[in-house]
C-alpha positions as CSV (number, residue, x, y, z in Angstrom):
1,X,70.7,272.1,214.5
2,X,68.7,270.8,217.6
3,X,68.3,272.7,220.2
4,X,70.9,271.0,223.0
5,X,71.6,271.3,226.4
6,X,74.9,270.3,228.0
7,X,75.2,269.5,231.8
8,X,77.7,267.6,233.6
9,X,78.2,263.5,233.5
10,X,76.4,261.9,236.4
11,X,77.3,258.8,238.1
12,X,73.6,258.1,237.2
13,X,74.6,258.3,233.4
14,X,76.7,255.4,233.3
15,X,74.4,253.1,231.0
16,X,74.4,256.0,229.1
17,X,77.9,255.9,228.8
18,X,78.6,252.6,228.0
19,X,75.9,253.6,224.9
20,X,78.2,255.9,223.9
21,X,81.3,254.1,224.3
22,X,79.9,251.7,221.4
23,X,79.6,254.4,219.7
24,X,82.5,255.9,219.5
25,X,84.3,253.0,218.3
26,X,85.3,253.7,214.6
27,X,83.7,251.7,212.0
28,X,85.1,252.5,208.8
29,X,82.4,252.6,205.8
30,X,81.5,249.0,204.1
31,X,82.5,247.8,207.3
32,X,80.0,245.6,210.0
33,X,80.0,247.2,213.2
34,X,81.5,245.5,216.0
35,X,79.8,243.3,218.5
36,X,78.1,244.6,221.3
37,X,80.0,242.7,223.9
38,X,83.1,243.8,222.5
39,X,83.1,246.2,225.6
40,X,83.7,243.9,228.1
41,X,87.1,244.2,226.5
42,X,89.5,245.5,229.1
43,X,91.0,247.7,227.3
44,X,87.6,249.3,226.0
45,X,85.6,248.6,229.4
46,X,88.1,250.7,231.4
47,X,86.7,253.8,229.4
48,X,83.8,253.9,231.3
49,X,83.7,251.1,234.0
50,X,83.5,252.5,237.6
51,X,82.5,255.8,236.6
52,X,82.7,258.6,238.8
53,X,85.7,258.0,240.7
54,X,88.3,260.9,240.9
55,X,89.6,262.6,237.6
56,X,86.0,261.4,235.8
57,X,84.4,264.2,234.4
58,X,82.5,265.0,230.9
59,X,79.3,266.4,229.7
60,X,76.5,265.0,228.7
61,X,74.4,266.3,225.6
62,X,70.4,266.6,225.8
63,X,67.8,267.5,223.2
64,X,64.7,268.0,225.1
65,X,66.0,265.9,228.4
66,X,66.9,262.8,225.7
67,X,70.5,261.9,225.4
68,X,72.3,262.5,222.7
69,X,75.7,262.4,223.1
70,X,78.3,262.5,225.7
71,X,82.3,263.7,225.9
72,X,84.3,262.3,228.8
73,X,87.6,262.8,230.4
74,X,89.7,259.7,232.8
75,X,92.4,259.9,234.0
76,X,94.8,256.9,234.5
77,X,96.8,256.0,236.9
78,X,99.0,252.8,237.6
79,X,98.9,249.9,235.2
80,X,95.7,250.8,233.8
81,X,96.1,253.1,230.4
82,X,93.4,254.1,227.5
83,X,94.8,253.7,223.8
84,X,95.7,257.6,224.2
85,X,97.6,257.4,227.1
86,X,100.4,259.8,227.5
87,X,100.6,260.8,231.6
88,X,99.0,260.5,234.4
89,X,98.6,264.4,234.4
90,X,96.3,264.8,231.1
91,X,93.4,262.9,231.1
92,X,91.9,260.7,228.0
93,X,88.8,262.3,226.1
94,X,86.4,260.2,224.8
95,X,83.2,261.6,222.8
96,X,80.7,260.4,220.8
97,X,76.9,261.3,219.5
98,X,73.8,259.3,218.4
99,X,74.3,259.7,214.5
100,X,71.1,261.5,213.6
101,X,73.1,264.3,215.7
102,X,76.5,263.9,213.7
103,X,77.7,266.8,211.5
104,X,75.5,269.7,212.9
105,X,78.5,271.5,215.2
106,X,77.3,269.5,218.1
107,X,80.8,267.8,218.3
108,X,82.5,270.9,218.2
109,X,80.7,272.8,220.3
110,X,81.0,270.0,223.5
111,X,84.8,269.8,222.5
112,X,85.2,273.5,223.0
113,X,83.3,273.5,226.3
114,X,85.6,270.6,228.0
115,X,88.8,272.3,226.4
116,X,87.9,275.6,228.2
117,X,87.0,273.9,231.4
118,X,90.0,271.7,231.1
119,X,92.2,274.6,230.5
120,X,91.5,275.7,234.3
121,X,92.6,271.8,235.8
122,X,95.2,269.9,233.9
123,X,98.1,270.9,231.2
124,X,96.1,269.5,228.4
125,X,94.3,266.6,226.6
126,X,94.5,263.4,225.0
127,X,93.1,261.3,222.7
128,X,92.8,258.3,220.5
129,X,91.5,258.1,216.8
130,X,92.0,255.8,213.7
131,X,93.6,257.5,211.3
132,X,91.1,257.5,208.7
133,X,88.3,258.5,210.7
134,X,86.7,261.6,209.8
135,X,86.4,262.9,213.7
136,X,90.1,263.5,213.5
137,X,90.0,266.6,211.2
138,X,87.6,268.1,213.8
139,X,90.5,267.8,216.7
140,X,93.6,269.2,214.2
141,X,91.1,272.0,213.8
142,X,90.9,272.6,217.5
143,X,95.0,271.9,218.1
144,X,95.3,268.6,218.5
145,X,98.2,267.0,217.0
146,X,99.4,263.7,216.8
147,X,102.2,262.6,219.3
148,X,102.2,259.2,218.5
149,X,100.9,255.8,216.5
150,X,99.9,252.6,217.7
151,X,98.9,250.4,214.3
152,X,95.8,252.5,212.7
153,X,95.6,254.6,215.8
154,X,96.9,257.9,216.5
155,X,97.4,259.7,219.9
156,X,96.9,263.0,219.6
157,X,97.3,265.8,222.5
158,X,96.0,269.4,222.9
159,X,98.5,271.3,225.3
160,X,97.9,274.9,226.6
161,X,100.9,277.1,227.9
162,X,101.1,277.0,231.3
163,X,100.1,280.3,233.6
164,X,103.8,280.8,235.2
């Protein structure tokens, strides 16, 4: 594996995000990959749009100072909802790595460093993945289970017991 470094989102990193926002959209093999500008959808655009207000928070992933990949948390609030929605109190993840960096533990390891970070702030964690996608046996291996279904979609949540 490369060596990586992880260090915390900055507001600076946004175009970085919206790279990694693409990428994280499931393409399933045989498939053509979406168009770019299907992020200035509004229910993808609200991933990342804005970033840094309160309740944003993430990682990004560095080999030797380059990007690589990024994992994200956002919480919503009012009308506004990501595809894993399921309260305001446990914020969305969102993750995603260039692919020359896929399958090498990377994933895992960022995962496991938001999930014990996130243990300390909210009750636990969502997220969103089509059903066939291959990412999803990595989060059933670190507790996430599915809590719901919207079409190919599942919303899955990682809950930790509380300390009272």
């Amino acid at each position: 594996m490369h060596e990586t470094t992880l260090r915390p989102i900055l507001t600076s990193d946004e175009t970085f995000l919206w790279d990694m926002l693409y990428l994280a959209l499931y393409v399933p093999p045989g498939q053509p990959p979406f168009p770019r500008d299907i992020l200035h959808e509004p229910d993808l655009a609200c991933y990342v749009h804005d970033w840094g207000r309160p309740g944003d928070w993430g990682l990004l992933a560095s080999d030797e100072e380059l990007p690589v990949g990024a994992i994200w948390l956002r919480q919503w609030s009012g009308d506004e909802k990501g595809y894993g929605y399921v309260s305001s109190f446990i914020p969305e993840l969102s993750i995603a790595l260039l692919p020359k960096y896929r399958n090498q533990g990377l994933g895992t390891r960022m995962l496991r460093a938001v999930i014990s970070m996130a243990q300390e702030r909210y009750p636990g964690l969502s997220l969103s993945v089509v059903e066939s996608s291959p990412a999803r046996h990595l989060y059933e291996r670190l507790g996430f289970r599915k809590v719901g279904q919207v079409m190919d979609s599942l919303v899955m949540l990682l809950e930790w017991k509380s300390h009272g």
